[in-house]
C-alpha positions in Angstrom: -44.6 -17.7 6.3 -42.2 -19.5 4.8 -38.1 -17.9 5.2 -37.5 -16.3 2.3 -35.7 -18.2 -0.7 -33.7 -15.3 -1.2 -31.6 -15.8 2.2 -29.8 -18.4 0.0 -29.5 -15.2 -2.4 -27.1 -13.6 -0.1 -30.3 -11.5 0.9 -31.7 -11.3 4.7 -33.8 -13.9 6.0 -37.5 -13.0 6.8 -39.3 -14.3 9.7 -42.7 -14.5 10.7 -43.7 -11.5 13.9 -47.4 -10.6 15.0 -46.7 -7.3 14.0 -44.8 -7.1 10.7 -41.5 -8.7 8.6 -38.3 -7.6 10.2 -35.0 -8.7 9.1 -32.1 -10.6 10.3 -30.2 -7.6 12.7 -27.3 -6.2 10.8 -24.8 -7.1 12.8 -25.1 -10.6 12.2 -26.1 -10.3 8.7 -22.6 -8.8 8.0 -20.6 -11.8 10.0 -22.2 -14.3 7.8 -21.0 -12.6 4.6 -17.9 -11.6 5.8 -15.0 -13.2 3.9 -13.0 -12.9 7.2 -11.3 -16.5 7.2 -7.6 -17.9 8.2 -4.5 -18.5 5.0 -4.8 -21.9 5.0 -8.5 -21.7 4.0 -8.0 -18.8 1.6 -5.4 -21.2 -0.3 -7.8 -24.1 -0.1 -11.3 -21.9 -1.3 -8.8 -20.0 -4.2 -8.3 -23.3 -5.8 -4.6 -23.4 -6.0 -2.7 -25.9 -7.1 0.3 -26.7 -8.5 2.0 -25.0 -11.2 -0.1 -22.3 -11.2 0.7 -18.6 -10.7 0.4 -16.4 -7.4 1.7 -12.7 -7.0 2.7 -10.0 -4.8 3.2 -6.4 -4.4 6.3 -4.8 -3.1 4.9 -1.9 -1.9 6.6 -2.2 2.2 9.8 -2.5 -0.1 12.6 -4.6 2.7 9.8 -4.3 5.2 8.0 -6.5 2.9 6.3 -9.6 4.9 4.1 -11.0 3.1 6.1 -13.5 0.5 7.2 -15.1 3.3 4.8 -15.7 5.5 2.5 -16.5 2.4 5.2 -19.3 0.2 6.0 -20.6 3.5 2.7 -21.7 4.2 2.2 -23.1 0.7 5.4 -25.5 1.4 4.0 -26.2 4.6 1.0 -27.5 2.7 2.9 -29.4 0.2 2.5 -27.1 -2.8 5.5 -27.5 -5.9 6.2 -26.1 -8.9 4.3 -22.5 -8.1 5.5 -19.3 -10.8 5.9 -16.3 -8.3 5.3 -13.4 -9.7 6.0 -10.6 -7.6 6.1 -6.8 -8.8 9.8 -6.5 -7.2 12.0 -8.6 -4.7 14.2 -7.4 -1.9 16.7 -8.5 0.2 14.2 -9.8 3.2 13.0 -12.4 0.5 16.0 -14.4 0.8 14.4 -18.0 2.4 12.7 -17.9 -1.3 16.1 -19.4 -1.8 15.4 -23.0 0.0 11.6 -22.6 -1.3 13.3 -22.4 -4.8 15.8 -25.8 -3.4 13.1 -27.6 -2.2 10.7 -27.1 -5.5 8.0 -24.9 -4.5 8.9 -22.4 -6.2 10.1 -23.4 -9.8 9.4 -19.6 -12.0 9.6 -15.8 -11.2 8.2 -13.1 -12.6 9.5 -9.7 -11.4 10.9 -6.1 -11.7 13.8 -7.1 -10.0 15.4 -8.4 -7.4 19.0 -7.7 -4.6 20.2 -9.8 -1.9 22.0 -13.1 -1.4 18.8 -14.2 -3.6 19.9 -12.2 -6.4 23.0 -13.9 -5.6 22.1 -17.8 -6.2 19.8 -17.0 -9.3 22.8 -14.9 -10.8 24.8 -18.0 -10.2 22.1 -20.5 -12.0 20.2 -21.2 -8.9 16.9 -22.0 -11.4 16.4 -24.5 -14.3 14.3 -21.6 -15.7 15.3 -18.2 -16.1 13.7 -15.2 -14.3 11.3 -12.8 -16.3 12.0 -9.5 -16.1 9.8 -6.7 -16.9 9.2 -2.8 -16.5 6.3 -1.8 -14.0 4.2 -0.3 -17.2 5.2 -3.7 -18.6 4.4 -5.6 -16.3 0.9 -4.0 -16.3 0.6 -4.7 -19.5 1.2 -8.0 -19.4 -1.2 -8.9 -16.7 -4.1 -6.8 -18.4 -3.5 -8.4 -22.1 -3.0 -12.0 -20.5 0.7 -12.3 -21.1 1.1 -12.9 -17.3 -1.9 -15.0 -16.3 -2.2 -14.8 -12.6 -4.0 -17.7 -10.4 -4.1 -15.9 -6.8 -3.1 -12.8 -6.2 -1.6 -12.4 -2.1 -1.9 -8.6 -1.4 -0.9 -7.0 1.9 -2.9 -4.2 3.2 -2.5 -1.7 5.9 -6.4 -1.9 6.4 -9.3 -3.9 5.1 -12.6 -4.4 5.7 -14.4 -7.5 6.2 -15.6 -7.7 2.7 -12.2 -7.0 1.1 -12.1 -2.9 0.4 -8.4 -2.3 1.3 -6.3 0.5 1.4 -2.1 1.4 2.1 -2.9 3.4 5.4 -5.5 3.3 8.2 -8.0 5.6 10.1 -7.3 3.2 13.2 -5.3 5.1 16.0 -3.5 1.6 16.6 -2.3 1.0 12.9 0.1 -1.7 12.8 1.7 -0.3 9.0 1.0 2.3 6.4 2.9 2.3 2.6 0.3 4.4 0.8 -0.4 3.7 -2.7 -0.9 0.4 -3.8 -0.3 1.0 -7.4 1.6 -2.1 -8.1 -1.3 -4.0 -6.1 -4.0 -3.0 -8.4 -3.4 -5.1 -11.5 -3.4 -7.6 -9.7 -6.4 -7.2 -7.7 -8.1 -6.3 -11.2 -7.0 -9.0 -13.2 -6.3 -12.5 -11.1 -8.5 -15.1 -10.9 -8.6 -15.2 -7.0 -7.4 -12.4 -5.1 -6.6 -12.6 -0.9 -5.9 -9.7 1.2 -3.9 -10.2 3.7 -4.2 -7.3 6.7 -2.9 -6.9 10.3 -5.9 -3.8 10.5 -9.5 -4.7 10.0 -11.9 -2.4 10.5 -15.1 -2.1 10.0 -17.2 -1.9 7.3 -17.1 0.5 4.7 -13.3 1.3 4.8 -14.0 3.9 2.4 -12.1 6.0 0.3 -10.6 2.4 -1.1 -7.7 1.2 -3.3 -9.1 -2.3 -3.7 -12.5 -2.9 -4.3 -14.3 -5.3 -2.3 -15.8 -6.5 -5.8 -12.0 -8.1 -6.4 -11.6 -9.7 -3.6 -12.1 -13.1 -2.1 -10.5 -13.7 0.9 -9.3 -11.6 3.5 -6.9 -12.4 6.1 -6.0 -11.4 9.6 -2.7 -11.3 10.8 -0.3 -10.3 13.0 2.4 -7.9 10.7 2.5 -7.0 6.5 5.0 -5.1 6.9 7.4 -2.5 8.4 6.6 0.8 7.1 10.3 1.7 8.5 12.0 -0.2 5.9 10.3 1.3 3.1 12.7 4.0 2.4 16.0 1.9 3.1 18.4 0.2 0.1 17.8 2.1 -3.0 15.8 4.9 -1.6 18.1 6.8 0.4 18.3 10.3 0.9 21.5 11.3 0.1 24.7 13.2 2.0 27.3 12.2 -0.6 29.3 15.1 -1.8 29.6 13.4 -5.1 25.8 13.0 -5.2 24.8 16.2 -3.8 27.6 17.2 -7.1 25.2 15.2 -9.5 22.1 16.6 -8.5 23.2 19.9 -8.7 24.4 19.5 -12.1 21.2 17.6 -13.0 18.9 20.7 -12.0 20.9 23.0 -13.9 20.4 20.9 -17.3 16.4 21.4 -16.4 16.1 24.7 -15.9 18.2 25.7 -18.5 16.6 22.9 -21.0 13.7 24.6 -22.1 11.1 22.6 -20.5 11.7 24.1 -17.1 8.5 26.2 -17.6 4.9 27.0 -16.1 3.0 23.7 -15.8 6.7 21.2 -16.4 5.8 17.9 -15.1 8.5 15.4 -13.8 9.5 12.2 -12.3 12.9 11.5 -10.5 14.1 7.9 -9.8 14.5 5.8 -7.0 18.6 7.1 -6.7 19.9 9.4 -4.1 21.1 12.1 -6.9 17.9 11.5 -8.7 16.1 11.9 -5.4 18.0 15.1 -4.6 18.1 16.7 -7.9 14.1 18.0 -7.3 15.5 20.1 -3.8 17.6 21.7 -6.2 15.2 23.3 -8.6 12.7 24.5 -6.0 15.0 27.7 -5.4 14.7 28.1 -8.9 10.9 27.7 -9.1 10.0 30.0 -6.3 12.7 32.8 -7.8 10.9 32.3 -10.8 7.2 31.9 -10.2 7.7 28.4 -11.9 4.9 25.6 -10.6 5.0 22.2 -12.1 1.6 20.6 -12.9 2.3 17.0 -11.3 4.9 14.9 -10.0 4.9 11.1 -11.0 6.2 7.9 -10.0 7.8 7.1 -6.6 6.7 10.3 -4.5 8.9 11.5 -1.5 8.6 13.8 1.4 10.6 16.3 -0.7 7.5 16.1 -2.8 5.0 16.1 -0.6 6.7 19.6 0.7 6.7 20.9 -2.4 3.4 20.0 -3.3 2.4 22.3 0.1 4.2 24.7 -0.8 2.1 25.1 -3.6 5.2 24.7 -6.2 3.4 21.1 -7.7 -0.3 20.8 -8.3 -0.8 17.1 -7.9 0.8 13.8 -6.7 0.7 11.5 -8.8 1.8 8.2 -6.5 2.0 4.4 -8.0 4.7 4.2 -4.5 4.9 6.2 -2.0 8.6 6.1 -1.2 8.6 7.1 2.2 6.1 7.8 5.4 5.5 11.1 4.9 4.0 10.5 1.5 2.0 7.6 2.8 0.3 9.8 5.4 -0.4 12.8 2.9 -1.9 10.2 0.6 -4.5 9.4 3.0 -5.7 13.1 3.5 -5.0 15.5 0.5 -7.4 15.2 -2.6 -4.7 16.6 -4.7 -2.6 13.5 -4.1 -4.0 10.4 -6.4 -2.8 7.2 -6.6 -2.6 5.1 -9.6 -2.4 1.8 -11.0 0.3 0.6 -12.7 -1.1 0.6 -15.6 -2.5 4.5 -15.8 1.1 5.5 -14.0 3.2 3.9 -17.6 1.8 1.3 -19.5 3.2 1.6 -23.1 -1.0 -0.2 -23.8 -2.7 2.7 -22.1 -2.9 5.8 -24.3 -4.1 7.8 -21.1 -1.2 6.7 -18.8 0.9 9.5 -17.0 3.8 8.4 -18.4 2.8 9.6 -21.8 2.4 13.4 -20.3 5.3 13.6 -18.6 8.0 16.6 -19.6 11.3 15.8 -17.6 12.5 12.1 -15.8 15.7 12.5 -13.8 17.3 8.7 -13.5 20.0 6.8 -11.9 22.2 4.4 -13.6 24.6 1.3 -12.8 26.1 1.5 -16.5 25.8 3.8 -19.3 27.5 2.8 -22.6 28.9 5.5 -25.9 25.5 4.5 -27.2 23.7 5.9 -24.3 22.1 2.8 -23.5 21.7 1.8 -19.6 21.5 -1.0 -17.3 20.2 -0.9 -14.0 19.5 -4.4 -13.7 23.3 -6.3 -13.5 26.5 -5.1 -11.4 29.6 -4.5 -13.1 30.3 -7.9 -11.4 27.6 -10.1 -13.4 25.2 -10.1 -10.2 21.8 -9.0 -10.0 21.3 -6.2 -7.6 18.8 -3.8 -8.7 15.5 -3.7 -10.5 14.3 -2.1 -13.5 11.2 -0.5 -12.3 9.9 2.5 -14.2 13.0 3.1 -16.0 12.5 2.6 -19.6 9.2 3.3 -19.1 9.6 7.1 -18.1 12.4 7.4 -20.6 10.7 6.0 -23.5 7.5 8.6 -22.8 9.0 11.8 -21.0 10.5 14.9 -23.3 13.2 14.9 -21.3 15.1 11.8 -19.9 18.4 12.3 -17.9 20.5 9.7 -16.6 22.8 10.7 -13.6 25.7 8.4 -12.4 29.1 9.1 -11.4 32.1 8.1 -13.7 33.3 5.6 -11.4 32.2 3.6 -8.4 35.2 2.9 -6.0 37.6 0.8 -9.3 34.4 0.0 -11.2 33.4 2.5 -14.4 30.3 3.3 -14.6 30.8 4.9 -18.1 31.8 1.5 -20.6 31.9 0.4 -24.1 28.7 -1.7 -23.9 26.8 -2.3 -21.4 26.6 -5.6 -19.3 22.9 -5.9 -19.9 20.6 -3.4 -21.6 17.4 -2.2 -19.8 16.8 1.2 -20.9 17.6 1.7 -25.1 19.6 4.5 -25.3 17.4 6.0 -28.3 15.2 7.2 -24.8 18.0 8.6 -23.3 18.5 12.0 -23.9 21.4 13.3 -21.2 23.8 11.9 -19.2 25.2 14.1 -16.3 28.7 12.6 -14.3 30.6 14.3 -12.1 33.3 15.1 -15.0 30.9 16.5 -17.9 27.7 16.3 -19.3 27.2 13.9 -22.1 23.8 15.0 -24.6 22.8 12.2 -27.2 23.4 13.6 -31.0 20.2 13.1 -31.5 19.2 16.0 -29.1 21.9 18.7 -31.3 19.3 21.4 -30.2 19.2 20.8 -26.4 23.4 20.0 -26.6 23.4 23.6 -28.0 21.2 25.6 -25.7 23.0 23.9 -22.6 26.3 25.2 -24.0 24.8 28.6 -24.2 23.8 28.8 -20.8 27.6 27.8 -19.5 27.3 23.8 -19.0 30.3 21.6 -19.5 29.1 20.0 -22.5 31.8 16.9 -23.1 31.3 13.8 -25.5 30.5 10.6 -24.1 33.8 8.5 -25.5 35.7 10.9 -23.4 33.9 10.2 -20.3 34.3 6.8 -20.9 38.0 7.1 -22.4 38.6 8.9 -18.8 37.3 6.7 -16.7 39.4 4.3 -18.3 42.8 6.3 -18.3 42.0 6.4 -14.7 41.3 2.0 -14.2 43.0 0.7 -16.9 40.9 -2.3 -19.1 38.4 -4.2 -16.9 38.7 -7.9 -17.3 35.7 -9.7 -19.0 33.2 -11.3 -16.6 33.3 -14.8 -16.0 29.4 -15.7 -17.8 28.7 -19.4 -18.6 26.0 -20.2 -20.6 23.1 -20.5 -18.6 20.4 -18.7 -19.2 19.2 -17.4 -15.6 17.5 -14.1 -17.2 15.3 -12.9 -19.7 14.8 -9.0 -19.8 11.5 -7.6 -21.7 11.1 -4.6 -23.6 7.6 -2.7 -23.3 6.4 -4.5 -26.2 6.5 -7.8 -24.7 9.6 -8.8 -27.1 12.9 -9.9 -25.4 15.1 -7.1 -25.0 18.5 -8.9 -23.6 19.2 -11.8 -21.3 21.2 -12.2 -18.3 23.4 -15.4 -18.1 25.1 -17.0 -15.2 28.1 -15.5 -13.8 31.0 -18.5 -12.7 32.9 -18.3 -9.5 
């Protein structure tokens, strides 16, 4: 008999036996379908070439190794004009700076980004001007084809094989675990050619899986993704700062006396260490008052994750798992679900959680007397943050509170107008300082019943005339005209830009 047809089919090969048709063992079967090859071939099979578009995710945060090892290659192999498109960068992505020098990299696409990177772009590093989006906007715009992606280079804890990848491992010698891979997913959904890269591969079927092995084309071996330690440094920082500790506490009183601190509240806190903080506060509260809250969204932490045992929160709801603790739980409790970017706050996806939520507690670099924020540009013109899920929670949740303190060493944090919007203060609905509580007039009703329960209700020109009774007038920022940021709103329309700041 003839070998079967189908063994160019993907199908095993018959052969002829005196006793009956047996297949090709399994074992080998598997090796020749594997998908198991070096970077350098991925980039060649993906069919990359210049001036297309590859992404990343950021979920190992400034343990992140992946961008580098990946671009560095893709200079090594002589590849120019690439758009990066990355759902955040971090200060261990600074050689993007000589990749950006030498042409490779002429576009980026991102959240945001900190560092001496931040740096050179804020001073005109690039003819064209970063695009910055929202998570849920960036989502968006990979799912309606606003941002087109070529190959998509996603780092996994473990993979398979055939591709199925997930942000942890079963393996008792994991190299790395960051949990969800929610910024991952669009990605892996949506781009033309998708590589997993993966210092874990185990066998097949690595089940439960984030990534399918149906989106995947390539998977890669090698030696690190990432360091799972760094995932909780910079931004997310669990705080001992008096004056934050002050914030937080002050931020849990305006929820549970707001109205929505109630059987089945949901909520979301931000990536600051007040924000962070402010959830310890209110689980006094919700055991003293039999209060559970029906999911927590976003970024999830180990206070969380302690709650959520506790019994105090139903369900994790995780599109980052902000620290180990949550990575681990994420890998054994059903209760804990991680999402796509897309169902966590895309402004396109009527079922996404964002649209649910009841109360989003949120740092802030600047707040203005119009209640609008920025979380994007210092006070000195650089980059050195990222918008994230900012304007995304606001925009949705019943509730959004900013907290910041009045000043920052000389700098006011309370101004006139902000240095670059990023979160419209028409989604703002509180804003809690160390000196008073600011509530927008367009809330009169919550202003009223925080008054009632004792808060220090103050208006927001007085925070801001304080802070500058206590600095004096700021001098205006050196900006040229340079274009070297564009900041979108959820719709996909420009919301501000960022230009260059001048030595």
């Amino acid at each position: 008999m003839i070998e079967a047809a189908a063994a160019g089919m993907g199908k095993p090969v018959y052969k002829e036996t005196n006793e009956s048709k047996v297949t090709t063992p399994r074992w080998e079967y598997q090796t020749v379908r594997s998908k198991v090859t070096t970077l350098e071939e991925a980039i060649k099979g993906s069919g990359l070439k210049d001036g297309m578009t590859i992404s990343f995710h950021h979920h190992f945060r400034g343990g992140d190794k992946v961008v580098n090892m990946v671009v560095g290659k893709l200079a090594e192999m002589g590849f120019k004009n690439l758009h990066l498109a990355a759902s955040s960068l971090q200060d261990v992505h600074e050689p993007l700076i000589d990749h950006i020098k030498n042409g490779v990299i002429t576009e980026i696409s991102t959240s945001g980004m900190r560092g001496e990177l931040a740096k050179e772009i804020s001073h005109g590093l690039m003819e064209k001007p970063v695009v910055f989006r929202s998570h849920g906007g960036r989502g968006s715009a990979i799912a309606n084809g606003d941002l087109h992606i070529d190959v998509a280079f996603l780092g996994a804890p473990s993979c398979d094989p055939l591709g199925n990848a997930v942000g942890y491992s079963r393996s008792q010698n994991a190299k790395s675990i960051c949990g969800s891979l929610g910024y991952a997913l669009p990605d892996a959904h949506n781009a033309d050619k998708v590589v997993i890269l993966t210092d874990d591969l185990v066998p097949y079927p690595n089940t439960p899986n984030s990534i399918s092995e149906s989106d995947v084309d390539y998977v890669v071996v090698v030696d690190s993704v990432g360091d799972s330690s760094k995932i909780s440094s910079g931004a997310i920082r669990d705080t001992k700062n008096p004056r934050d500790i002050l914030l937080a506490q002050q931020a849990a009183k305006v929820i549970i006396n707001s109205g929505y601190f109630k059987n089945g509240f949901s909520i979301q806190t931000g990536s600051g260490g007040a924000s962070l903080a402010a959830v310890k506060y209110i689980r006094q509260s919700m055991i003293d008052q039999g209060i559970k809250a029906s999911y927590a969204l976003g970024g999830i932490t180990a206070h969380m994750v302690k709650m959520h045992e506790e019994g105090l929160i139903e369900r994790l709801i995780d599109v980052q798992s902000f620290d180990k603790v949550a990575a681990e739980s994420i890998k054994t409790d059903q209760m804990h679900k991680e999402v796509s970017a897309n169902e966590y706050a895309s402004a396109d996806e009527p079922g996404s959680a964002t649209h649910y939520l009841d109360i989003v507690i949120l740092s802030a670099l600047e707040v203005d007397v119009n209640f609008n924020v920025n979380v994007l540009v210092g006070s000195d013109g650089i980059i050195r943050g990222a918008i994230g899920g900012h304007p995304d929670t606001a925009a949705d949740s019943a509730l959004s509170i900013i907290v910041c303190p009045l000043l920052r060493g000389r700098i006011p944090c309370v101004v006139d107008e902000v240095t670059t919007l990023i979160t419209p203060g028409s989604s703002v609905d509180v804003v809690v300082t160390e000196y008073g509580i600011a509530v927008n007039p367009r809330r009169p009703e919550l202003a009223e019943q925080l008054k009632k329960a004792g808060l220090k209700i103050v208006d927001i020109h007085d925070l801001k005339d304080r802070a500058k009774s206590i600095i004096g007038d700021a001098a205006p920022l050196p900006f040229g005209d340079k274009v070297v940021g564009i900041v979108m709103n959820r719709d996909g329309s420009v919301l501000d830009v960022i230009r260059n700041i001048v030595d």
